[in-house]
Residue frames relative to the residue before (quaternion, step in Angstrom):
aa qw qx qy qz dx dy dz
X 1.0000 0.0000 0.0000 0.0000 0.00 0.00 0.00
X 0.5293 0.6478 -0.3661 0.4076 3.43 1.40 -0.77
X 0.7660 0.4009 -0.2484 0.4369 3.40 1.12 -1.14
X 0.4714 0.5887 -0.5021 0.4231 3.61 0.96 -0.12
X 0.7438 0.3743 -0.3611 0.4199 3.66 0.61 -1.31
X 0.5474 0.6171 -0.4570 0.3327 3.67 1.14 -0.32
X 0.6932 0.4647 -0.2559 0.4880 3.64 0.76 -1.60
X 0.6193 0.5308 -0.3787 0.4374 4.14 0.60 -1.00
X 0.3463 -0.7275 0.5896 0.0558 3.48 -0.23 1.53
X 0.4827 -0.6729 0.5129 0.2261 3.87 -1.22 0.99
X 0.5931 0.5387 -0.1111 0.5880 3.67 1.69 -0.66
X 0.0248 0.7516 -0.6201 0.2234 3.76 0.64 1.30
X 0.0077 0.7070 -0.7061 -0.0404 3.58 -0.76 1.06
X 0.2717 -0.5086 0.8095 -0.1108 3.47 -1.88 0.96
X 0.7859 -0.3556 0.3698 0.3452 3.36 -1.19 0.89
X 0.7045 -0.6637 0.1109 0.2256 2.96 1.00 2.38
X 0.6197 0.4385 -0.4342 0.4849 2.89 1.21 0.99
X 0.5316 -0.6745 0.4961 0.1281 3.75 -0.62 1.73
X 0.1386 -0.9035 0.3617 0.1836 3.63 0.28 1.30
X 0.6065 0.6025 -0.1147 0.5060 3.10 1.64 -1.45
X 0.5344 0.4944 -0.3856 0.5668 3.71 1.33 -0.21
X 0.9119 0.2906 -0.1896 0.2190 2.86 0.21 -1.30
X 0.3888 0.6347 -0.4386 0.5036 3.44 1.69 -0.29
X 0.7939 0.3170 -0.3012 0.4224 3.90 0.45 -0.60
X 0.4282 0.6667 -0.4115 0.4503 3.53 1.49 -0.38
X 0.5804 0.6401 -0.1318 0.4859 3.64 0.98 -1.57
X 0.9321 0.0918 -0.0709 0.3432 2.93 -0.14 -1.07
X 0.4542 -0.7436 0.3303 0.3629 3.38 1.88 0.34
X 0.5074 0.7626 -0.2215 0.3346 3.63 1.30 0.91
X 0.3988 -0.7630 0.4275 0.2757 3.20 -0.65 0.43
X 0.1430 -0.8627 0.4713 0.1147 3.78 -1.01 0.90
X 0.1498 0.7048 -0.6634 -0.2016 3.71 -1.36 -0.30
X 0.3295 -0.7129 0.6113 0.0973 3.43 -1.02 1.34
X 0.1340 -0.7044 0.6913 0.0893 3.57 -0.92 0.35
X 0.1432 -0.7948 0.5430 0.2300 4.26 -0.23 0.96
X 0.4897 -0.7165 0.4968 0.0077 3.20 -1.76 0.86
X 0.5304 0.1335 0.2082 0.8108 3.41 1.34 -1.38
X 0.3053 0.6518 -0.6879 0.0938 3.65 -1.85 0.88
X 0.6088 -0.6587 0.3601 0.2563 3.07 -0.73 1.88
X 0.2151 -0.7155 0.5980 0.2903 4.21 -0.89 0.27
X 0.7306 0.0340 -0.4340 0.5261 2.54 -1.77 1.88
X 0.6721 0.4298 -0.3723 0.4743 4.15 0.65 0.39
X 0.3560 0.7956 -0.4489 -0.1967 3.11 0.75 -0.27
X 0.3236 0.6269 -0.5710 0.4197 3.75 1.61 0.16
X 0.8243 0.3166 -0.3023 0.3590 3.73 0.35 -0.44
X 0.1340 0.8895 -0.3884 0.1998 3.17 -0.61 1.24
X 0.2564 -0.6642 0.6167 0.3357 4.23 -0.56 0.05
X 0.0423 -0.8971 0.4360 -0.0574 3.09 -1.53 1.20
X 0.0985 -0.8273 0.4048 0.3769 3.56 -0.17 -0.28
X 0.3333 -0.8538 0.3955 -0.0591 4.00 -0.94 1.27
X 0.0789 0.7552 -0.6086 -0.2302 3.30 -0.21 0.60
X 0.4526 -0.5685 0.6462 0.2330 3.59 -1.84 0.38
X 0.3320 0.7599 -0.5551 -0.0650 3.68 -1.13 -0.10
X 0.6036 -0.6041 0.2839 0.4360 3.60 -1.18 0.31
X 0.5573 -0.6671 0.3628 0.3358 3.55 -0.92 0.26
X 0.3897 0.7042 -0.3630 0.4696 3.49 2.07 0.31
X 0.7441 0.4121 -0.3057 0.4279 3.30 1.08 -1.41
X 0.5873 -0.6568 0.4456 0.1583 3.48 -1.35 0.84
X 0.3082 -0.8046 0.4955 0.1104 3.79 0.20 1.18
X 0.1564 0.7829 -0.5979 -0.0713 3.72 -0.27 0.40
X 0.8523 -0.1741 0.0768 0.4872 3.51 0.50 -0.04
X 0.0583 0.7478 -0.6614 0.0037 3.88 -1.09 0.56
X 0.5406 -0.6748 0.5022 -0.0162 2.80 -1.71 0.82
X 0.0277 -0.8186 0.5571 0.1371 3.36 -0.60 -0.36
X 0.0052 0.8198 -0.5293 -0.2185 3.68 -0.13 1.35
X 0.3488 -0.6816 0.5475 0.3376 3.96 -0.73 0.50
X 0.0892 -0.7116 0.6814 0.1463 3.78 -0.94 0.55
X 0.8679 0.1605 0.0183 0.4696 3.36 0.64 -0.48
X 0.1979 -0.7789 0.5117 0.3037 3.51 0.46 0.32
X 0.7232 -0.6282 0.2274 0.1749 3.51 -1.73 0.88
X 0.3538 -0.6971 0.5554 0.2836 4.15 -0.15 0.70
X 0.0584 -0.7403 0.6697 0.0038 3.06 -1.53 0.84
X 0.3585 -0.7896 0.4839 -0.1177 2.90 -0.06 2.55
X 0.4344 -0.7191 0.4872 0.2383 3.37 -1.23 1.37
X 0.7825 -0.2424 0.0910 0.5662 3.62 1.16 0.14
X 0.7947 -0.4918 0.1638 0.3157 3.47 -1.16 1.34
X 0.6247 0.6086 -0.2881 0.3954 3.55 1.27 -1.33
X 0.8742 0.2418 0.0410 0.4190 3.72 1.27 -1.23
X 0.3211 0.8410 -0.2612 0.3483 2.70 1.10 1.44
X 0.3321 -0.7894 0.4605 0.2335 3.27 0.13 2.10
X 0.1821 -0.7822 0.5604 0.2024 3.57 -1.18 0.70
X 0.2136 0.8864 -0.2113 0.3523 2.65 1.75 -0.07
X 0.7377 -0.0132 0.1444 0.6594 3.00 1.01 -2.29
X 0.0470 -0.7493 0.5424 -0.3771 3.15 0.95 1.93
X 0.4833 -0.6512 0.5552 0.1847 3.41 -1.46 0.31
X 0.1224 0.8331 -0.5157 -0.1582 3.27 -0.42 0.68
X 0.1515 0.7601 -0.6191 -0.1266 4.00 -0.92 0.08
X 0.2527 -0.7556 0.5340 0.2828 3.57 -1.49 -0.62
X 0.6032 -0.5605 0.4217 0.3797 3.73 -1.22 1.01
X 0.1540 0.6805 -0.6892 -0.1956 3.28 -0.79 0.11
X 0.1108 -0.6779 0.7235 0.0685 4.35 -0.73 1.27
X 0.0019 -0.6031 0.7906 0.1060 3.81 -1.35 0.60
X 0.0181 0.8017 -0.5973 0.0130 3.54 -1.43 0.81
X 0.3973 -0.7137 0.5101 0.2694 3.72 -0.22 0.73
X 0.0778 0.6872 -0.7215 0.0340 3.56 -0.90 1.16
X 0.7921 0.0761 -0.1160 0.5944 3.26 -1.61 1.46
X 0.8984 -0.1805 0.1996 0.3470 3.68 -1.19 -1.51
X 0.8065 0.4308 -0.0583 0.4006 2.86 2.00 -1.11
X 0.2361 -0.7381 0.6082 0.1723 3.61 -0.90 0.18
X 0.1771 -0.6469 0.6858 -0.2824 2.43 -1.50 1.94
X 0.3642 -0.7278 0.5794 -0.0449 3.00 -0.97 2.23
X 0.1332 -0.8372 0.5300 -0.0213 4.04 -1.23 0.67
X 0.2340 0.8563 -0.4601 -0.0191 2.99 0.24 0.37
X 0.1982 -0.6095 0.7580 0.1213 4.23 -0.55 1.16
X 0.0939 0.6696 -0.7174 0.1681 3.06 -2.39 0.95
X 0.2021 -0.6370 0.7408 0.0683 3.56 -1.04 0.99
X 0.0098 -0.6670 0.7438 0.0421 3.27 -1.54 1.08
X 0.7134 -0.4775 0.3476 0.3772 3.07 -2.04 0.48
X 0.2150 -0.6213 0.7378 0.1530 3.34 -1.90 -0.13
X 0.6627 -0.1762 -0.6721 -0.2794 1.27 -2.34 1.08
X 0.8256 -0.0649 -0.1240 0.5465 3.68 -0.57 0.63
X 0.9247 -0.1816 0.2097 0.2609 3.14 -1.62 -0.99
X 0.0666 0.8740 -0.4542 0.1594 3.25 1.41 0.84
X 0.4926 -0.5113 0.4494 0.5421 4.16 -0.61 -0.21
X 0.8381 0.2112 -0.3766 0.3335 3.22 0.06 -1.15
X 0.3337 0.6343 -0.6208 0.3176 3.89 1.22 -0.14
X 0.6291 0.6022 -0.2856 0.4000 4.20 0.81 -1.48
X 0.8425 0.2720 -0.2659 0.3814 3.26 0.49 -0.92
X 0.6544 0.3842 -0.4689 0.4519 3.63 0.96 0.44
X 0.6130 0.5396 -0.4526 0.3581 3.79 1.33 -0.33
X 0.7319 0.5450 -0.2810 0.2972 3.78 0.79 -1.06
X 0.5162 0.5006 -0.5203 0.4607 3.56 1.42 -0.28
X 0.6035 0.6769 -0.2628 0.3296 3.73 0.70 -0.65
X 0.3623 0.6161 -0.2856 0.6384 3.01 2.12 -0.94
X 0.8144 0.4725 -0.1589 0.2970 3.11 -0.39 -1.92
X 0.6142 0.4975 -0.2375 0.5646 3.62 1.54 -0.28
X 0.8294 0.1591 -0.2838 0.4541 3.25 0.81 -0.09
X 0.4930 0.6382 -0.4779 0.3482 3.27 0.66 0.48
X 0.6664 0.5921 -0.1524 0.4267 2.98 1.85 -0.60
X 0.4829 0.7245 -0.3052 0.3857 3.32 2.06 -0.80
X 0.6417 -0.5942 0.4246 0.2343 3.02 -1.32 0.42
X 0.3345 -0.7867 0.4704 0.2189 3.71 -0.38 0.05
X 0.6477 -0.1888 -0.7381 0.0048 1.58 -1.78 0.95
X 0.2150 -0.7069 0.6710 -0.0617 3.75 -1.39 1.22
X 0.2096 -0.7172 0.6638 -0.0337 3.21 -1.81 0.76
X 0.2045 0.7630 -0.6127 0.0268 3.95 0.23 0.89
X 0.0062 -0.6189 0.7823 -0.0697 3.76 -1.31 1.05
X 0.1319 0.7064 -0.6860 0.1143 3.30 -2.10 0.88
X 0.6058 -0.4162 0.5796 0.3520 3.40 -1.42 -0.73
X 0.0240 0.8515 -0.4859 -0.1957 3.30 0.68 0.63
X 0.1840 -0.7973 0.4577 0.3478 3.55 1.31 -0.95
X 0.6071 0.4706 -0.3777 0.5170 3.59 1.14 0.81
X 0.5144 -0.6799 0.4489 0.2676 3.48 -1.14 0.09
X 0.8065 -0.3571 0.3432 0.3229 3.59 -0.82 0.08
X 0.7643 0.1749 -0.2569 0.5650 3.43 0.86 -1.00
X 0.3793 0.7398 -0.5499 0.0804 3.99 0.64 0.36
X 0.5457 -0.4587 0.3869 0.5849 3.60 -0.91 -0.44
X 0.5628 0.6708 -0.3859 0.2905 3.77 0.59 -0.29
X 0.6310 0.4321 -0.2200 0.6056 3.37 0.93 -1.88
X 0.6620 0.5346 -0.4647 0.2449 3.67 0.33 -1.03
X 0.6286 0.6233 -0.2952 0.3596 3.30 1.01 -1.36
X 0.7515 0.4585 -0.2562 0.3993 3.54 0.84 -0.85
X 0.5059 0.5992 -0.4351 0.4424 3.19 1.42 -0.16
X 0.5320 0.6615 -0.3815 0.3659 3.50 0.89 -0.91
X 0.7509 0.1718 0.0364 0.6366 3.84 0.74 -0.92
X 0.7880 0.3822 -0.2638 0.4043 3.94 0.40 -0.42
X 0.1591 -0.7952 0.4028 0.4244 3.76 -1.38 -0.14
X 0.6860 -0.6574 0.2150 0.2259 3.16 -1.00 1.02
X 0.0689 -0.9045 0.3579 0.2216 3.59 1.05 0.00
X 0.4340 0.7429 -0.2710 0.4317 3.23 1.47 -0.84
X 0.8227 0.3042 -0.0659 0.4757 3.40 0.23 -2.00
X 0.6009 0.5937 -0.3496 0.4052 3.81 1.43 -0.72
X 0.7787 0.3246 -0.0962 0.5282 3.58 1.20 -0.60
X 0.4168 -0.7949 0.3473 0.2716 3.37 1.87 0.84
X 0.2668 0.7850 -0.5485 0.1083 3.45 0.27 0.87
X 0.4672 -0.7343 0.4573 0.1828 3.65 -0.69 1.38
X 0.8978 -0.0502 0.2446 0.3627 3.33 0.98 -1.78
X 0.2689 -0.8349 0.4628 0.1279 3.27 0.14 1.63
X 0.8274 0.5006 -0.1842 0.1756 3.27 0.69 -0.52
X 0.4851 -0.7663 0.3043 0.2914 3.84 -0.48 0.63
X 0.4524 -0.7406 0.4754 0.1443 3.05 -0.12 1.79
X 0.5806 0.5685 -0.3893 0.4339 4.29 0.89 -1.05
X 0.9344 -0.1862 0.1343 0.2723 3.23 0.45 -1.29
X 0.1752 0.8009 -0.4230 0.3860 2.86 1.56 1.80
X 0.1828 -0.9039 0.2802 0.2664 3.59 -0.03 0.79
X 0.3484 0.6504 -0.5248 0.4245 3.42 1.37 0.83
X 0.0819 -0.7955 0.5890 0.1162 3.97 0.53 0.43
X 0.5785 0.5721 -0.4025 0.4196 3.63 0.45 -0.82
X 0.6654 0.4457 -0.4274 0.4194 3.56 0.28 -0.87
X 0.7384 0.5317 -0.2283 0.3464 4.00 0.76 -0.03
X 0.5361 -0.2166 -0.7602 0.2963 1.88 -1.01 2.30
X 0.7138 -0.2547 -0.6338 -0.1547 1.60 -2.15 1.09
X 0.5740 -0.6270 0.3510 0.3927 3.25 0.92 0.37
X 0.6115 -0.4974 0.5210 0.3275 4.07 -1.23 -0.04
X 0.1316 -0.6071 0.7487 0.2314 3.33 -1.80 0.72
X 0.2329 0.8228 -0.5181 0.0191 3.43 -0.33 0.65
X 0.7064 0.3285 -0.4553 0.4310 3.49 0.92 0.74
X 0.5273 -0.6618 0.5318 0.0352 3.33 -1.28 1.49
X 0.0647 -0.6128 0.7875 0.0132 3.51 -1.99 0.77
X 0.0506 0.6866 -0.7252 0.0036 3.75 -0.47 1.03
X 0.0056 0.6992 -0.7127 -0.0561 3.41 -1.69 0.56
X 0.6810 -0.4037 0.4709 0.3891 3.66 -1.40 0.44
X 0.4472 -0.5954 0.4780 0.4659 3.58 -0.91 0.79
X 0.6456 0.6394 -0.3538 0.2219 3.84 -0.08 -0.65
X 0.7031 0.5742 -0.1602 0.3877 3.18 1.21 -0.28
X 0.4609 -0.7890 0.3815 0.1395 3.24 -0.24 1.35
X 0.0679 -0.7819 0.6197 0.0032 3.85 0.10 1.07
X 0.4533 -0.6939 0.5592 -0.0187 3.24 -1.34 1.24
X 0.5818 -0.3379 0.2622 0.6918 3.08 0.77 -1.20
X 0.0797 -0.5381 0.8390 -0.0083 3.14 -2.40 0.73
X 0.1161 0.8192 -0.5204 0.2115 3.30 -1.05 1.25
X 0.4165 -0.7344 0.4618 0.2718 4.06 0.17 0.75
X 0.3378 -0.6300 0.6920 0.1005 3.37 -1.32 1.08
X 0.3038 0.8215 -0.4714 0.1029 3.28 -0.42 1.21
X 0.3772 0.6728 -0.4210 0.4773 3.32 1.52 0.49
X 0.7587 0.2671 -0.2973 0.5144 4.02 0.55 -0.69
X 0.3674 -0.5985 0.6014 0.3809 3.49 -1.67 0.27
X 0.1429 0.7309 -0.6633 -0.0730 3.91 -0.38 0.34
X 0.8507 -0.1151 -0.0085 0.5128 3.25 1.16 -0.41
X 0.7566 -0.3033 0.2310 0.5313 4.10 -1.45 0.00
X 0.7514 0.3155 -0.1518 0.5593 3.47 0.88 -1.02
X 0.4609 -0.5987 0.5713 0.3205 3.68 -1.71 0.43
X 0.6720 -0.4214 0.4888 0.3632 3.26 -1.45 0.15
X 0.0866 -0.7247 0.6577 0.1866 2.94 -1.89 -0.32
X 0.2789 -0.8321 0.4622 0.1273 3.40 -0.48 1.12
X 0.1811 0.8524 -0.4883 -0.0467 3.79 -0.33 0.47
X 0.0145 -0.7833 0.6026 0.1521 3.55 -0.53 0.65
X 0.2585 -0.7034 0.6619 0.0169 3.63 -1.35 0.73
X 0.1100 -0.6550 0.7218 0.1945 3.22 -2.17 0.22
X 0.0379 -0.7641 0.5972 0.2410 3.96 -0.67 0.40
């Protein structure tokens, strides 16, 4: 796995346009990309998951947990996601006095399949163990009542279900149309119970992507 993050260039180009540069160029940010899928013989070209952050916040250490180590796909068009990589970011940075763990993550689809279980629950098993005070949000690609979301309820808060969210997804220009109305909540904010949430609120007015944001401010 060491060598996957070694060969998976930081400088992915797409119709010559350096995405992972430039999303942090833009937005004056720092990044760390963890790859997922990476084309053979390309490995600069590749599907990933990324966290962004400001260049204020202090980086002490990240992690990478591997759920699934990474597919190497004979070209974009035919790619099992299936037998996709899956991992998650974990960034801890020190704000003011405190430290404060993150972890972003794409999981598999569709629901509660076995092998969907056997790459979501070590992930469980990683954060139940995390230190506090901690913030994990993703794409879970499951609903609320799976065995996944459930598990985190056991030890995590749900933001999702606390702020009654119906539907993560972009009805404009998601290409599962069928799923509309009412469409799927299927991406998640958990946080440590201690943590004081301000607001958490869906981005649903722009098309950056299939899914809406999620806005969350916090105090720790």
């Amino acid at each position: 796995q060491a060598q996957a993050e070694k060969n998976a260039s930081s400088s992915p180009q797409y119709a010559g346009l350096n995405i992972f540069q430039e999303i942090k160029k833009r937005l004056n940010f720092e990044g760390i990309f963890a790859p997922r899928v990476v084309l053979k013989g390309d490995h600069g070209s590749f599907n990933a998951n990324a966290t962004f952050f400001k260049k204020s916040f202090p980086l002490i250490e990240h992690k990478i947990f591997w759920l699934k180590e990474f597919y190497e796909a004979e070209d974009r068009e035919t790619v099992n996601w299936k037998g996709a990589g899956y991992n998650a970011i974990a960034t801890r940075f020190e704000v003011g006095n405190k430290k404060l763990w993150t972890v972003n993550t794409h999981l598999a689809c569709p629901f509660d399949e076995a092998y969907k279980l056997e790459i979501n629950m070590p992930l469980v098993a990683h954060m139940e163990k995390m230190e506090a005070p901690w913030i994990l949000s993703g794409d879970f690609n499951v609903d609320k009542n799976s065995a996944t979301v459930r598990a985190l309820d056991e030890f995590g808060r749900n933001l999702a279900v606390e702020n009654n969210f119906i539907n993560t997804l972009n009805p404009r220009i998601h290409p599962a149309q069928n799923l509309f109305p009412p469409g799927l909540a299927v991406d998640f904010v958990f946080t440590s119970p201690e943590i004081k949430v301000t607001q958490c609120q869906l981005i649903d007015s722009i098309d950056l992507s299939d899914h809406f944001g999620i806005l969350t401010q916090i105090e720790i």
